[in-house]
N, C-alpha and C positions, 0 to 999 in steps of 0.2 A: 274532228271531222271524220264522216264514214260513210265508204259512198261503195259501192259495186257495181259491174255490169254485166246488164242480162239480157244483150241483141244476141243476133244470131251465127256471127263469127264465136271465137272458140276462145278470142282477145281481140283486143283494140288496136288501133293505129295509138302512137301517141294524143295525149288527151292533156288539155290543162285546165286549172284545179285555180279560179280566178275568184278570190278571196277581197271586197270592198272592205275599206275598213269604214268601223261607222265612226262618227263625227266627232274628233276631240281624240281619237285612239289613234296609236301606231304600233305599227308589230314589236314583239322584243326582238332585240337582235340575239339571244341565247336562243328562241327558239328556232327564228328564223334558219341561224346555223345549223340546229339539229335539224330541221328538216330536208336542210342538202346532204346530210347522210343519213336518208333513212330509205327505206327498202321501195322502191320503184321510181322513186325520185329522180330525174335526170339532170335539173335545176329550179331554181328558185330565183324570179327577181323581185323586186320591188320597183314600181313605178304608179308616179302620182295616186297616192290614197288606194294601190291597190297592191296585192300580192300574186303570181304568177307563177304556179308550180306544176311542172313542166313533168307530167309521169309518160314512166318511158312505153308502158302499157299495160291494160287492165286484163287479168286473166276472167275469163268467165263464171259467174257467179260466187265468186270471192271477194266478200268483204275489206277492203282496206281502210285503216284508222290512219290519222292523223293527226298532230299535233301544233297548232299555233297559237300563242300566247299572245294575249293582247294590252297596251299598258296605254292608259290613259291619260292622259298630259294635260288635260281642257275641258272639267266637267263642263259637260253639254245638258240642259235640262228638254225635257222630253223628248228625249233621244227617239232617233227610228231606224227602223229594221234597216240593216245594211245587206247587197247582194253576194250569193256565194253563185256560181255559175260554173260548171263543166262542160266542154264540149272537144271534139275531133279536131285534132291540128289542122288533116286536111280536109277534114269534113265540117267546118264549124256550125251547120245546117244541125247536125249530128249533137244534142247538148239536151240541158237538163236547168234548172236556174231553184233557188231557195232563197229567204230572207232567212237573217238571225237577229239577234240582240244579243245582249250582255245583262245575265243577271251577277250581280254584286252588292255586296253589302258594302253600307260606308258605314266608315266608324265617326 
């Protein structure tokens, strides 16, 4: 994931980073871990079918990447775009929303 922001403050309020998983996947828990120590991070939960990462604040037009693995447990066929969504803890008016998928090979 790689997201920045470019309002008119100088950073953010805290902002969280609300990851849907799509159908039949669930987070790994190695990644999950690493993303509670990675750089702006203030936590991470997991609740029902989604992921909840909690950044303590975004500096102004700074790219930040991130990293979450996804493992699949329940081929799902015609799978669909599942939601990624960011917005303002206390502004949640304040936000931005994406689909993704999952490209993969099967063997």
């Amino acid at each position: 994931m790689c997201y920045r922001y470019r309002g008119k403050q100088q950073t953010t309020n805290m902002v969280i980073l609300e990851v849907t998983m799509l159908s039949g996947f669930v987070p790994d828990p190695e990644s999950v871990a690493n993303l509670r120590q990675a750089l702006l991070v203030g936590r991470v939960d997991e609740n029902e079918g989604r992921v909840l990462i909690y950044i303590t604040a975004l500096p102004k037009d700074t790219p930040i990447h991130h990293t979450l693995t996804l493992i699949q447990e329940v081929p799902v066929q015609n799978l669909k775009p599942a939601l990624v969504k960011i917005y303002d803890y206390y502004q949640p008016s304040d936000q931005a929303k994406t689909e993704y998928v999952v490209n993969c090979d099967v063997d």
